[in-house]
C-alpha positions as CSV (number, residue, x, y, z in Angstrom):
1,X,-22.2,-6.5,-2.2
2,X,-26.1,-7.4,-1.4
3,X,-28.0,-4.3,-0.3
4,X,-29.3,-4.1,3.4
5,X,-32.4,-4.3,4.3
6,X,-33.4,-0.3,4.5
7,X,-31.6,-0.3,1.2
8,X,-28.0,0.1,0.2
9,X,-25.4,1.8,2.5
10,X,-24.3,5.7,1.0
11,X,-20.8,4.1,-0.3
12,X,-22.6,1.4,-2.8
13,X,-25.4,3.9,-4.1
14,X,-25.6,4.3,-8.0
15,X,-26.1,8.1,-9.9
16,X,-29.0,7.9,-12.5
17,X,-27.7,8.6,-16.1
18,X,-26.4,12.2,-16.5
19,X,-28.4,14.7,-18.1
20,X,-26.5,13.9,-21.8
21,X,-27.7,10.4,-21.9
22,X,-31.0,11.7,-20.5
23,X,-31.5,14.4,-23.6
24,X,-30.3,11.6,-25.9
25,X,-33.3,9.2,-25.4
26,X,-35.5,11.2,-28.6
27,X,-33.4,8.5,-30.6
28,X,-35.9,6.1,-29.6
29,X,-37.2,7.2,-32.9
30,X,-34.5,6.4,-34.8
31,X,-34.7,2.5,-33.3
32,X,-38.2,2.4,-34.9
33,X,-38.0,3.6,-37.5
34,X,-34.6,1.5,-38.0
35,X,-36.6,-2.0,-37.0
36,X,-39.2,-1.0,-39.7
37,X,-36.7,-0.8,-42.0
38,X,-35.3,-3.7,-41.1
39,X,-38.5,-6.2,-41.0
40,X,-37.6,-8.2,-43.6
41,X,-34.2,-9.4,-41.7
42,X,-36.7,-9.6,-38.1
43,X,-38.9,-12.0,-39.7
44,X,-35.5,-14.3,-40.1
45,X,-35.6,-14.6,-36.5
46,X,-36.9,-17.9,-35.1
47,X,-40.1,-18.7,-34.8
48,X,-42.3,-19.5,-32.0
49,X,-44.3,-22.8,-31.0
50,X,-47.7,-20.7,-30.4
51,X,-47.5,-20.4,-26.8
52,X,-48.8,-17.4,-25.1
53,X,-46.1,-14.3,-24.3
54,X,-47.4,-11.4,-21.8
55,X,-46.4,-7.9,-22.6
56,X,-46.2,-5.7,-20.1
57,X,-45.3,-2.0,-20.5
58,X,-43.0,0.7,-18.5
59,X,-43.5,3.4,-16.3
60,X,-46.3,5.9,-17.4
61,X,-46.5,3.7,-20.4
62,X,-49.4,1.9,-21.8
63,X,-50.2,-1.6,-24.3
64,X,-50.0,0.8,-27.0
65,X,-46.2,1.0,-26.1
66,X,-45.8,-2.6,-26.9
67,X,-47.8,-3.0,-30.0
68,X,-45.2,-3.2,-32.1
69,X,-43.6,-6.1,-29.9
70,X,-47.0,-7.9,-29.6
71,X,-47.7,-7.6,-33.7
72,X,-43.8,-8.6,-34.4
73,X,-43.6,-12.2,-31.8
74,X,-47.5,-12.3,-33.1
75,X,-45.8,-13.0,-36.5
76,X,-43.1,-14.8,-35.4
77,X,-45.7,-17.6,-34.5
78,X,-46.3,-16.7,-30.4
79,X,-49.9,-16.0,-29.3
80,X,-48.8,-12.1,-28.0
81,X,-51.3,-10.7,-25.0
82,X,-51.9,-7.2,-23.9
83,X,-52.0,-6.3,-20.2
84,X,-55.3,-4.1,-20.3
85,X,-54.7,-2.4,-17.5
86,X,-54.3,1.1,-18.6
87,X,-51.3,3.2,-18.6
88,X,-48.9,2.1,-15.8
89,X,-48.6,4.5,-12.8
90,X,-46.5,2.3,-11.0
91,X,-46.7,0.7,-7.7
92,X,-45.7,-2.7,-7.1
93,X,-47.5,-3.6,-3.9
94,X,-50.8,-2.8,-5.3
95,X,-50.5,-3.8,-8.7
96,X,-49.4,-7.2,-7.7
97,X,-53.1,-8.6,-7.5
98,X,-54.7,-7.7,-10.3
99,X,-51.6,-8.6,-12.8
100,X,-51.4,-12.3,-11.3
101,X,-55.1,-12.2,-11.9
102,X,-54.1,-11.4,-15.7
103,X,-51.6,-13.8,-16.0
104,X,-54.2,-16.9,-14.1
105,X,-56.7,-16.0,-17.1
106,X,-54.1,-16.5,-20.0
107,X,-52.9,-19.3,-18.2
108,X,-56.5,-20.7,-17.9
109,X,-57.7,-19.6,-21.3
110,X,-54.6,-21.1,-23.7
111,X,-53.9,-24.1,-20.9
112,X,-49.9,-22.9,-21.6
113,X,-47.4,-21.5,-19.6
114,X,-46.7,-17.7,-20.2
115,X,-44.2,-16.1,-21.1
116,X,-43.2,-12.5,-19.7
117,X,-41.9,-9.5,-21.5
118,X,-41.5,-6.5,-19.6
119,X,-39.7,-3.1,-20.4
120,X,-38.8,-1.3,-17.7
121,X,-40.8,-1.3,-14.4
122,X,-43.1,-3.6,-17.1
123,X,-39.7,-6.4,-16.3
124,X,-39.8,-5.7,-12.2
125,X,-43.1,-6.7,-12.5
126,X,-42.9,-9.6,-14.5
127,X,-39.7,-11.1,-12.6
128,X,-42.6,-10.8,-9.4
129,X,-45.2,-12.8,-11.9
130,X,-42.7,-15.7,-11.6
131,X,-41.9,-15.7,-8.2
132,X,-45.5,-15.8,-7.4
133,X,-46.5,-18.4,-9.9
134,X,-43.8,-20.6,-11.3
135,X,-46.0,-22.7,-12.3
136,X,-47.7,-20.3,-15.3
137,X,-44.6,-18.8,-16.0
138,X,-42.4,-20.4,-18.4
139,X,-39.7,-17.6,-19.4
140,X,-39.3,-14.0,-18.4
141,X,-37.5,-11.4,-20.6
142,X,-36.8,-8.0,-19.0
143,X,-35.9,-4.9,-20.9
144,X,-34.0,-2.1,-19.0
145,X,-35.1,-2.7,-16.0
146,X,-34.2,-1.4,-12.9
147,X,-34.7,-4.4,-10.4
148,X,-30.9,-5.2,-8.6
149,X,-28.3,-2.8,-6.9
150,X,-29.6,0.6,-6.4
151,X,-32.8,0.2,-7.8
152,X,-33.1,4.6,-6.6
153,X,-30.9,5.3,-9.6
154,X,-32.6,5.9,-11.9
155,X,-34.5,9.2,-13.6
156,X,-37.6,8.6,-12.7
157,X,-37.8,7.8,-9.5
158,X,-38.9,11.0,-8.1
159,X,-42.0,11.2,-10.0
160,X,-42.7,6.7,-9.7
161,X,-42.7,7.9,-5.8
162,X,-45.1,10.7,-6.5
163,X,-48.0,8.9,-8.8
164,X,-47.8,5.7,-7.0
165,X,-48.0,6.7,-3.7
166,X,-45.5,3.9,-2.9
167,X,-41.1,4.5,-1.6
168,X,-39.1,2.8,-3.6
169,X,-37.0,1.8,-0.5
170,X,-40.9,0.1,0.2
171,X,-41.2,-3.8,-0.3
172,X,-37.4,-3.6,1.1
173,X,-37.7,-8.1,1.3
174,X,-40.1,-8.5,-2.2
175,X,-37.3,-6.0,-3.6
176,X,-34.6,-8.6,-2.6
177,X,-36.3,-11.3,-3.7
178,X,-36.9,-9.8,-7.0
179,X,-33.0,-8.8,-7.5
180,X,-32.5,-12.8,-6.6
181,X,-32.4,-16.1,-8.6
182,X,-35.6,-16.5,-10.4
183,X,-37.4,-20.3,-10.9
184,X,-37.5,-19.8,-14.3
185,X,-35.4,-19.4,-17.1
186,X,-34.7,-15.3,-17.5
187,X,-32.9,-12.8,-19.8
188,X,-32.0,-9.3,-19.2
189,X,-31.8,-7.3,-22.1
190,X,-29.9,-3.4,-21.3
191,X,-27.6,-0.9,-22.8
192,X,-25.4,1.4,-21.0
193,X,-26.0,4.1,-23.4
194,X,-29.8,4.2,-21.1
195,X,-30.7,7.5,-20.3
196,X,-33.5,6.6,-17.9
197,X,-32.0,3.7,-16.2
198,X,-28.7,3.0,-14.9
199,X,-27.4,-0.3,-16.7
200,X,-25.9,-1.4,-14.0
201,X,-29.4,-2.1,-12.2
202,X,-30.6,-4.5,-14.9
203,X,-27.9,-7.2,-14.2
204,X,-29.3,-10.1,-13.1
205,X,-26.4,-13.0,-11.6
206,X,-26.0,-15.1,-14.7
207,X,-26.2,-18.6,-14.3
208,X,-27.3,-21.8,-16.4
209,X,-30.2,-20.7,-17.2
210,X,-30.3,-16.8,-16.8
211,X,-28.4,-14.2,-18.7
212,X,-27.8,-10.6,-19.7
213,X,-27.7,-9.1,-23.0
214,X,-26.4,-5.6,-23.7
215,X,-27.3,-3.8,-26.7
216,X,-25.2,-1.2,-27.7
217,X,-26.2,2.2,-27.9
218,X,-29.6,1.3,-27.3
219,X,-31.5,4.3,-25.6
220,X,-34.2,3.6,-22.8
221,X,-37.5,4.4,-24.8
222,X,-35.9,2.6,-27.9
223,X,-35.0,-0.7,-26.1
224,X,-38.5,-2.2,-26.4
225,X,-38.6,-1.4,-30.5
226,X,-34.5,-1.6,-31.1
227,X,-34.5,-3.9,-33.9
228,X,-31.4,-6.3,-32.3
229,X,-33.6,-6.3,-28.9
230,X,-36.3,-7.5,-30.9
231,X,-34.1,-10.4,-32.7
232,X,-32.9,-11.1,-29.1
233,X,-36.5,-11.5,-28.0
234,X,-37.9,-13.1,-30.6
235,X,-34.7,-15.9,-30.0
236,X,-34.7,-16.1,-26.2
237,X,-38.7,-17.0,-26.7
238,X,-38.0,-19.5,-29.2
239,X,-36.6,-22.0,-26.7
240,X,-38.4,-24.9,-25.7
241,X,-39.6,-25.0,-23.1
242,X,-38.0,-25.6,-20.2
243,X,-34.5,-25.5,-22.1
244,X,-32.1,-22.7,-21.8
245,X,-29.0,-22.5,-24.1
246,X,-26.9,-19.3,-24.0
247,X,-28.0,-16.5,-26.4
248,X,-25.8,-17.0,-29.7
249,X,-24.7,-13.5,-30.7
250,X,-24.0,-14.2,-33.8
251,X,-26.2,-13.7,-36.8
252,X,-27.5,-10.4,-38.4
253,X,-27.0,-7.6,-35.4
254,X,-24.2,-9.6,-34.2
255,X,-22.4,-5.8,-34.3
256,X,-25.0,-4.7,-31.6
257,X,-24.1,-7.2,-28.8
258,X,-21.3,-6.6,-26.7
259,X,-19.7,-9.8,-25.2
260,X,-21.0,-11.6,-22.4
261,X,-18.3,-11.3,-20.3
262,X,-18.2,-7.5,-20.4
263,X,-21.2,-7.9,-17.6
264,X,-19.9,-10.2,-15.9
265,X,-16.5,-7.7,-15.2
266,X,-18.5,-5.0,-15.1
């Protein structure tokens, strides 16, 4: 049921993750160290045509979060880009300016489309990027983020409301939009096992040419170093563009995927 427009009614609101999944997130280290231990099976992923791919990072997060994303789809063949704006204190409305402005200078520079990864509220902001500009964008990857349903549910939304200076029941139309159908291919990547983020607020509407992919046991600070979310990148980036095929879960961390039609009931 679609949200209204001051946000959903008491009966359709989500709970964040409970304080279990919340203390379980330190296995975010376990992920990395698990991918660097894994490279050598990474590098089998497929490789990229040298088109540029946008990284943008979560909540109180900065590039330095992304590195090893940008150095791994760097190998793979992409041209990987930092977003060099500083660590990110959130707020949509105003940020909205300057990261267009980052994406028109890629664009410019390389004379490509871009492609957007974004992990957490890194992924609301990129699935804005191609509302606003379709016409740089050529894919959009999100990782745990919060941008359909309940977007309030969520363990940091408290504090995203304090630093910002922004509601998150703010932007109640560009919200909507967001949550829609985007003009450009797009991939959700998300595991219930988040701590941070409830799952259930990174499920885009699939259709034939968006997706979601759940990783299992992925935690929230893991997802964007999780060595199957990686692969899954590293794949969905692979794609022509403007082609979209399903994501094949097959392959080395086939075990990490759980079916596509488990979102779809869920």
């Amino acid at each position: 049921m679609a949200p209204g427009r001051d946000g959903p009614r008491p009966s359709d609101r989500l709970r964040p993750p409970g304080l279990g999944l919340l203390l379980a997130e330190a296995r975010g280290l376990f992920e990395f160290n698990a991918s660097l231990l894994l490279s050598p099976v990474l590098m089998r992923a497929p490789r990229g045509d040298g088109h540029p791919v946008l990284t943008l990072p979560g909540f109180l997060a900065s590039d330095l979060s992304m590195a090893p994303m940008r150095r791994y789809l760097s190998e793979l063949g992409h041209e990987a880009h930092a977003w060099r704006m500083g660590r990110n204190l959130g707020g949509l409305g105003r940020m909205r300016e300057a990261l267009r402005a980052r994406l028109a200078e890629i664009h410019a520079a390389t004379g490509r489309k871009v492609s957007l990864v974004g992990w957490s509220l890194g992924g609301v902001y990129a699935r804005d990027l191609a509302l606003q500009a379709p016409d740089m964008v050529r894919y959009v990857v999100t990782l745990g983020s919060p941008f359909a349903n309940d977007v309030r549910a969520t363990n940091a939304t408290r504090l995203y409301e304090a630093l910002s200076g922004e509601r998150v029941d703010d932007f109640a139309d560009l919200r909507e939009a967001i949550a829609g159908d985007l003009p450009v291919p797009a991939t959700s990547i998300y595991s219930r096992a988040d701590g941070v983020v409830n799952w259930r607020t990174c499920l885009l509407r699939p259709s034939d040419r968006a997706e979601n992919i759940e990783v299992h046991l992925a935690s929230h600070i893991g997802l964007g170093v999780n060595p199957a979310a990686l692969w899954a990148v590293a794949d969905r980036l692979a794609q022509p563009e403007g082609e979209f095929s399903p994501f094949d879960r097959a392959g080395p961390f086939a075990i990490a995927y759980a079916p596509p039609e488990r979102a779809i009931s869920a």
